[in-house]
C-alpha positions as CSV (number, residue, x, y, z in Angstrom):
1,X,95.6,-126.2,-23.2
2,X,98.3,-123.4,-22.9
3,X,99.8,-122.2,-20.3
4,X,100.4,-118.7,-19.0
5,X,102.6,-117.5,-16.5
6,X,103.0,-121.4,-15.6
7,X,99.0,-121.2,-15.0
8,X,97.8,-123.7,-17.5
9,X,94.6,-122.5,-19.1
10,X,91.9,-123.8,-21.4
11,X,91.5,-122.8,-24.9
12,X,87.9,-122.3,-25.5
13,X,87.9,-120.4,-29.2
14,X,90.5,-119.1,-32.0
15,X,90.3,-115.4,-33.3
16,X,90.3,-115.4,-37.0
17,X,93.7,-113.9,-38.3
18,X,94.9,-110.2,-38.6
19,X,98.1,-110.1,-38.7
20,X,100.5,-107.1,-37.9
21,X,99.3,-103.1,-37.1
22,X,101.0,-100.9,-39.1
23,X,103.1,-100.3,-36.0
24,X,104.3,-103.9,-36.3
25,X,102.5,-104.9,-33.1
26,X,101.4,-108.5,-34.0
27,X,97.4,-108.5,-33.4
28,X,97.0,-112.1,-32.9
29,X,99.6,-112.6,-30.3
30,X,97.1,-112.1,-27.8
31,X,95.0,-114.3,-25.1
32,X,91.6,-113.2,-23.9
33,X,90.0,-114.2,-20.4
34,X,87.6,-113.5,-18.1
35,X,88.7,-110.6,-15.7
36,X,88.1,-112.7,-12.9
37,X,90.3,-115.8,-14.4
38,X,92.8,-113.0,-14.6
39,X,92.7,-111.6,-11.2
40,X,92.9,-114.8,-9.7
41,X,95.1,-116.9,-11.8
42,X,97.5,-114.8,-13.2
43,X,97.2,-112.1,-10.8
44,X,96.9,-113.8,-7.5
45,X,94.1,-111.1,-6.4
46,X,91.7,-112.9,-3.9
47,X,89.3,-110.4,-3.0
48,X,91.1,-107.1,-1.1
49,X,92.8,-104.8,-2.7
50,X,92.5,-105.5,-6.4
51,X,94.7,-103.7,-8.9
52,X,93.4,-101.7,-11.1
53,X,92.9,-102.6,-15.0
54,X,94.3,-100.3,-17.4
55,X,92.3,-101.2,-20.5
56,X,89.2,-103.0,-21.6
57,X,88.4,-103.5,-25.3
58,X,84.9,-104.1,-25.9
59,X,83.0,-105.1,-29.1
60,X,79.3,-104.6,-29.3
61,X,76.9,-105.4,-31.9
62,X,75.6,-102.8,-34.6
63,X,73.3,-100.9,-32.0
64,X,73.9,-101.7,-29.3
65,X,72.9,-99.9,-26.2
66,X,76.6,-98.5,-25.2
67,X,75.6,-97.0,-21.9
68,X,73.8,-99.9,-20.4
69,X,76.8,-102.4,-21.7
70,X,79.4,-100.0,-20.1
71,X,77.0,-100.0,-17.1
72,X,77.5,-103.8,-16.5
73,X,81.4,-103.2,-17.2
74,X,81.7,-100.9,-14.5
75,X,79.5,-103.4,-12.1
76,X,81.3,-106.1,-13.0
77,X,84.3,-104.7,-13.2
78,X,84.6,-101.4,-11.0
79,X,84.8,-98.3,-12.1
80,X,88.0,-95.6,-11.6
């Protein structure tokens, strides 16, 4: 359990290690969630007027259909 913005949250995995960009931006200082565990925990967005995201990171497998996964992003998700 961690907590995040005071929201406490359930750790379900660990990233293996990375360590530091060459930038010095530490790559395993990071949490990932669901976008709707973000919207409405974090974010407080019920439905309405959502805010936009400004990034998604995906990884696919070695040939992997690209256009039909970005499809089900931008379903999911919505699409700007």
């Amino acid at each position: 359990m961690i907590r995040v913005r005071k929201v406490p949250l359930t750790i379900i995995g660990v990233l293996d290690r990375k360590g530091q960009k060459a930038l010095g931006q530490d790559q395993d200082d990071i949490v990932l969630m669901p976008i709707s565990t973000a919207r409405t925990a974090l974010l407080g967005q019920t439905g309405g007027k959502q805010k936009r995201i400004g990034s998604i990171f995906v990884k696919t497998a070695d040939g992997a259909d690209m256009k039909a996964i970005e499809e089900r992003i931008a379903n999911c998700c919505g699409s700007g």
